[in-house]
C-alpha positions in Angstrom: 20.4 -4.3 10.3 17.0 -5.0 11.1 13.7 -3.4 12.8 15.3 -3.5 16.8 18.1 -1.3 15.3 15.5 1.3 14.4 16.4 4.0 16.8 19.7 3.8 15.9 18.8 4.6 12.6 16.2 7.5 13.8 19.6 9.1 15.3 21.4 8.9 11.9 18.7 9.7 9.5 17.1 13.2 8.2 13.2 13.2 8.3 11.4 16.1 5.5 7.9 17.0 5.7 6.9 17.3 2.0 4.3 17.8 -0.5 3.2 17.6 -4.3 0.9 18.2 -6.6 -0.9 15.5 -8.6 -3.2 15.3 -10.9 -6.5 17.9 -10.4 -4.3 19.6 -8.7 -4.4 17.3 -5.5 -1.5 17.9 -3.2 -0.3 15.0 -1.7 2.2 15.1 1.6 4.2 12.7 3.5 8.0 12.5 4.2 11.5 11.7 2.8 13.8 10.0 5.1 17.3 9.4 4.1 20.4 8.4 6.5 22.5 11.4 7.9 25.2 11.8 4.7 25.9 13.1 1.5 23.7 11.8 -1.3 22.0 11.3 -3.6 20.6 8.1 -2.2 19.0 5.0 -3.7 15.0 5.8 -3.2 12.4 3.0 -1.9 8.7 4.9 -2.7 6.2 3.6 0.1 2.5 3.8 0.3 0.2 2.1 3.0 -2.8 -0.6 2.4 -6.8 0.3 1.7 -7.7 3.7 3.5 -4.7 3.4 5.7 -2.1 6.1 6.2 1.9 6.0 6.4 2.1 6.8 10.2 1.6 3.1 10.2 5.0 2.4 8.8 7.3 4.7 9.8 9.1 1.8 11.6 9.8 0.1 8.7 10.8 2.9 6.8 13.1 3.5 9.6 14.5 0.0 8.6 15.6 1.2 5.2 17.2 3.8 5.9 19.3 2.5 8.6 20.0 -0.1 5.5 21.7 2.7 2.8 17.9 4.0 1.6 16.2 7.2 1.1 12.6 6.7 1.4 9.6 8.8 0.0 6.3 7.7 1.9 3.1 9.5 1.0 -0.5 9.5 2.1 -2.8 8.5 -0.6 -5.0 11.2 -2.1 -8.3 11.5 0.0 -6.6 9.7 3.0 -4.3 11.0 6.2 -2.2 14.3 5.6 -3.2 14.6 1.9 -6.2 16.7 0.6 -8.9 15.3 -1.6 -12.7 14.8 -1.0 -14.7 13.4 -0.2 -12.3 11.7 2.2 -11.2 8.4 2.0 -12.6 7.9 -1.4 -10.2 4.6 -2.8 -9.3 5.1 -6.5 -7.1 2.7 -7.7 -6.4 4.5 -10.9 -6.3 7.8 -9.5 -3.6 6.3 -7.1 -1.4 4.8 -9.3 -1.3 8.2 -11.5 -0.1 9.5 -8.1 2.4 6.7 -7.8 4.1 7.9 -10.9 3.7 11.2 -9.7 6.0 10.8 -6.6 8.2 9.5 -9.2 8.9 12.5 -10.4 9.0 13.9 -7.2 12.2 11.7 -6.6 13.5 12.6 -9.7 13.5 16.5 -8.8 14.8 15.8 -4.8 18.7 16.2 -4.7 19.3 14.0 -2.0 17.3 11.0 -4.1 18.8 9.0 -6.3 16.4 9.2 -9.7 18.1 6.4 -11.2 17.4 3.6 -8.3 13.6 3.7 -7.4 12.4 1.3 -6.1 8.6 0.4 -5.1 7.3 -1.0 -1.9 3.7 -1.7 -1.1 1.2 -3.3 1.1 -1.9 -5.1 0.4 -4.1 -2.7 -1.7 -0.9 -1.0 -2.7 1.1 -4.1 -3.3 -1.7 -4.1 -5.9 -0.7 -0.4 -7.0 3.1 -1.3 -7.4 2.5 -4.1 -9.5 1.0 -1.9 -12.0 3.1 1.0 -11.7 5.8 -1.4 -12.0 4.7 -2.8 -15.0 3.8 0.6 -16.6 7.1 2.7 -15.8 10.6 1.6 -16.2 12.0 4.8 -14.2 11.1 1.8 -11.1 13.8 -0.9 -11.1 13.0 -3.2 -8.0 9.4 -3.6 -6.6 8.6 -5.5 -3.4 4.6 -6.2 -2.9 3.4 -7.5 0.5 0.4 -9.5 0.9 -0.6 -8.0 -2.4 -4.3 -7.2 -3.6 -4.8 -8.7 -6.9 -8.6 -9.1 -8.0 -11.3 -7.4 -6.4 -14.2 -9.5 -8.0 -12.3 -12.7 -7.6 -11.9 -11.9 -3.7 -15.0 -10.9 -3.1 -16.4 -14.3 -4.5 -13.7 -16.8 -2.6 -14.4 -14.4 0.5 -18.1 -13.5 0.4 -19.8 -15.2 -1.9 -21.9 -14.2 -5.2 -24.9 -13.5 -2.6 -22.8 -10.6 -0.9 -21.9 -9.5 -4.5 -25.0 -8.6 -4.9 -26.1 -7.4 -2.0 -23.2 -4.8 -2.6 -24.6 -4.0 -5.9 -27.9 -3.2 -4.9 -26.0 -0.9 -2.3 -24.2 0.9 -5.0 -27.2 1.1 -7.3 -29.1 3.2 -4.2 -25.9 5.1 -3.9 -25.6 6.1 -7.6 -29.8 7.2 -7.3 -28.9 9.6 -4.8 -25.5 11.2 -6.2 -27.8 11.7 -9.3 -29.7 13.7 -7.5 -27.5 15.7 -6.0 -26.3 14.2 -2.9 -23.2 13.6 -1.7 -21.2 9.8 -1.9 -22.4 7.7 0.3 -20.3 6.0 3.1 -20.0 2.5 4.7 -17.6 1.9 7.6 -14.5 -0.1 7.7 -14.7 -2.3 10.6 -16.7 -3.0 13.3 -15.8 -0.1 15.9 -18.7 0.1 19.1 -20.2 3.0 17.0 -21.2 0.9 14.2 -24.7 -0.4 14.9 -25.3 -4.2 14.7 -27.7 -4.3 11.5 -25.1 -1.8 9.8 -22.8 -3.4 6.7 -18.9 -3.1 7.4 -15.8 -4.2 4.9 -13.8 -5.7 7.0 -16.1 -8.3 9.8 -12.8 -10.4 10.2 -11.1 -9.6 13.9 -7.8 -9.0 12.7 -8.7 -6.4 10.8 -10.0 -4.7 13.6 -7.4 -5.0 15.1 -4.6 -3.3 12.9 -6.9 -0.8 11.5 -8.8 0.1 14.8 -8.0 -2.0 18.3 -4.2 -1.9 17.9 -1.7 -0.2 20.1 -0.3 1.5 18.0 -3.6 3.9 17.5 -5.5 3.9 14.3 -2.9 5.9 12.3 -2.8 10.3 11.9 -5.5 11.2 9.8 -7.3 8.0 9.3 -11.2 7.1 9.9 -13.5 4.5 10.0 -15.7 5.1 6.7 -15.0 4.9 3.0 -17.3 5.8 -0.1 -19.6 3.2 -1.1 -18.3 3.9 -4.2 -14.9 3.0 -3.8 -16.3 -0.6 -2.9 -17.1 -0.2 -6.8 -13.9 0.4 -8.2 -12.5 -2.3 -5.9 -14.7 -4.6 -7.6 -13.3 -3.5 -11.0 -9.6 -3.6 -10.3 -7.4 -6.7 -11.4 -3.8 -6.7 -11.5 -3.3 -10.2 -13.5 -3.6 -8.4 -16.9 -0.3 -6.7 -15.6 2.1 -9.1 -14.1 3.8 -10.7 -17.4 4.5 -6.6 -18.1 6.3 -6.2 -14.7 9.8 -8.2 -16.4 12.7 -6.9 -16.8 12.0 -5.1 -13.3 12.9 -7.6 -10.5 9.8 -8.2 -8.2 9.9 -10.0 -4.9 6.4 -10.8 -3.8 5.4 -12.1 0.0 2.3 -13.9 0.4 0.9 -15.2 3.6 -0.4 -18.7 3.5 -3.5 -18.1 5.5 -4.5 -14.7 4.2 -8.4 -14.5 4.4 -7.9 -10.9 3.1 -6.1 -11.1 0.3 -6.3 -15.0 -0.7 -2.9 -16.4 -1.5 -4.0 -18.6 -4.4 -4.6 -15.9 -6.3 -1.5 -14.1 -5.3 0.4 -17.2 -6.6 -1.5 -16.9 -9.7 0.0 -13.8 -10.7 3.3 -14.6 -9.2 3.7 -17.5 -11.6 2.5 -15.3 -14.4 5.1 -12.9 -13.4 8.4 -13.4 -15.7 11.8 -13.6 -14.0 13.4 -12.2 -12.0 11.1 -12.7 -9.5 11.3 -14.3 -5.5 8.8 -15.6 -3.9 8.8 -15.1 0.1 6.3 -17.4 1.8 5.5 -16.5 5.6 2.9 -18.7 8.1 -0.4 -17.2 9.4 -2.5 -14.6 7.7 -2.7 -11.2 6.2 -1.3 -9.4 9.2 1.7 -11.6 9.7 3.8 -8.9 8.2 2.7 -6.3 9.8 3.5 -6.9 13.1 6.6 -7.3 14.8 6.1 -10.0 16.8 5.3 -12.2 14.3 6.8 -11.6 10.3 7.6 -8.1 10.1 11.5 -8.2 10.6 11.4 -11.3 8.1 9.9 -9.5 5.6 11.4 -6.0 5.6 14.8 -7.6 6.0 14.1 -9.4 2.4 12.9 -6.6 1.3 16.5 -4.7 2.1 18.0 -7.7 0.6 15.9 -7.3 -2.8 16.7 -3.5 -3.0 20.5 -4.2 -2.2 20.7 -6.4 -4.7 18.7 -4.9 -7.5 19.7 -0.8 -6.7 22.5 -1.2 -4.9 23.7 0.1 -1.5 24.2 4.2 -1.1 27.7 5.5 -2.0 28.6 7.0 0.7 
């Protein structure tokens, strides 16, 4: 069944507002979804890209569980319905203790099957379930889309060692004024009419414009235009290739876009072949965005995806 069945599925399936508490005492809220009968159900854990928000893929979600799956999406701490400050301050560590948080949180859910987790991510979190994957056996199938892999390495095959350090003077000027007392420092995602001209931005590339800001399906709840500087630090700092040879016995299935100027796929293909078996690679045309959009790779990929679960936590009981 794929994504054009997915009202069908909204019909069949029970939607739960929930919320948990991570570490600091964050309290982090999304949904369970699971198909209209008795469980417990095998679980697919879902968390969106860099600052985005899981309003943006409810429709695959929806997917899944017209396929057999429960599903436990949650906003990332800091971003969309779940608390943190300052907002939309991007911790990859911090995030992937939260990952094995809503672990737990499917262990402790009676209509979630705690012995059939499985991981799905996008992007920045494709990055995140690679190393929760690698870190926690209670996960035994991960899928990562488009995956992030190294921040320093893209930002040199992207940018360039000039922008490199035009980003560490920026952080240097941001880490003068938090020492003094003032508050993070922000710099805005993409290039929305109320960013002035002479003003740095993430993202200059169109298409990311377009899914995070011009698309219409809205920007996502809870999401804005504007992370920490800081966050572009930690970025920097974050390599998942250390991890990937760890990620064995759990089956990974990884989908990389063969034009992907976000997330370049050489590197992705790098850590792929580091990966041990078992392992599938899923290859799509065009570039980071491909499978993200239904009119171009989305029901290719999400459908795989299905498969990969199917095969690796089986279908529901009942």
């Amino acid at each position: 069944m794929g994504l054009k069945d997915q009202d069908v599925a909204a019909a069949t399936s029970v939607k739960e507002d929930i919320e948990f508490r991570a570490d600091n005492g964050v309290m982090l809220r999304g949904w369970v979804m699971t198909p209209d009968s008795e469980g417990p159900h095998p679980t697919i854990v879902m968390t969106a890209g860099f600052s985005s928000v899981i309003s943006r893929l409810e429709t695959i979600a929806d997917a899944f569980v017209a396929r057999g799956f429960g599903v436990l999406a949650y906003d990332h701490r800091t971003c969309g319905s779940s608390d943190g400050e300052p907002r939309q301050d991007i911790d990859p560590v911090a995030q992937h203790r939260d990952m094995q948080m809503a672990l737990s949180f499917v262990e402790q859910h009676p209509a979630l099957d705690s012995d059939r987790i499985g991981l799905w991510g996008i992007s920045f979190s494709g990055g995140n379930a690679l190393v929760v994957a690698a870190m926690d056996r209670r996960v035994k199938a991960v899928v990562c889309q488009v995956p992030f892999i190294s921040g320093h390495e893209q930002s040199v095959l992207g940018a360039g060692q000039g922008a490199i350090a035009a980003l560490n003077y920026n952080l240097n000027m941001d880490r003068q004024g938090r020492l003094k007392g003032g508050e993070p420092g922000r710099i805005a995602l993409v290039r929305m009419p109320d960013v002035p001209a002479d003003q740095p931005v993430v993202f200059e590339d169109a298409a990311d414009y377009e899914y995070l800001a011009g698309s219409y399906e809205g920007t996502g709840v809870g999401w804005t235009n504007s992370i920490t500087i800081r966050s572009t630090s930690w970025v920097l700092a974050y390599d998942v290739r250390p991890f990937m040879r760890h990620i064995s016995p759990t089956p990974l299935m990884m989908v990389v876009a063969g034009d992907d100027q976000t997330n370049p796929p050489s590197l992705a293909l790098e850590a792929y072949e580091a990966a041990l078996e078992p392992k599938e690679l899923v290859m799509i045309s065009g570039g980071h965005y491909g499978g993200y959009w239904p009119h171009l790779s989305r029901d290719l990929v999400t459908d795989a995806a299905a498969r990969w679960y199917e095969t690796h936590l089986g279908k529901s009981t009942h």
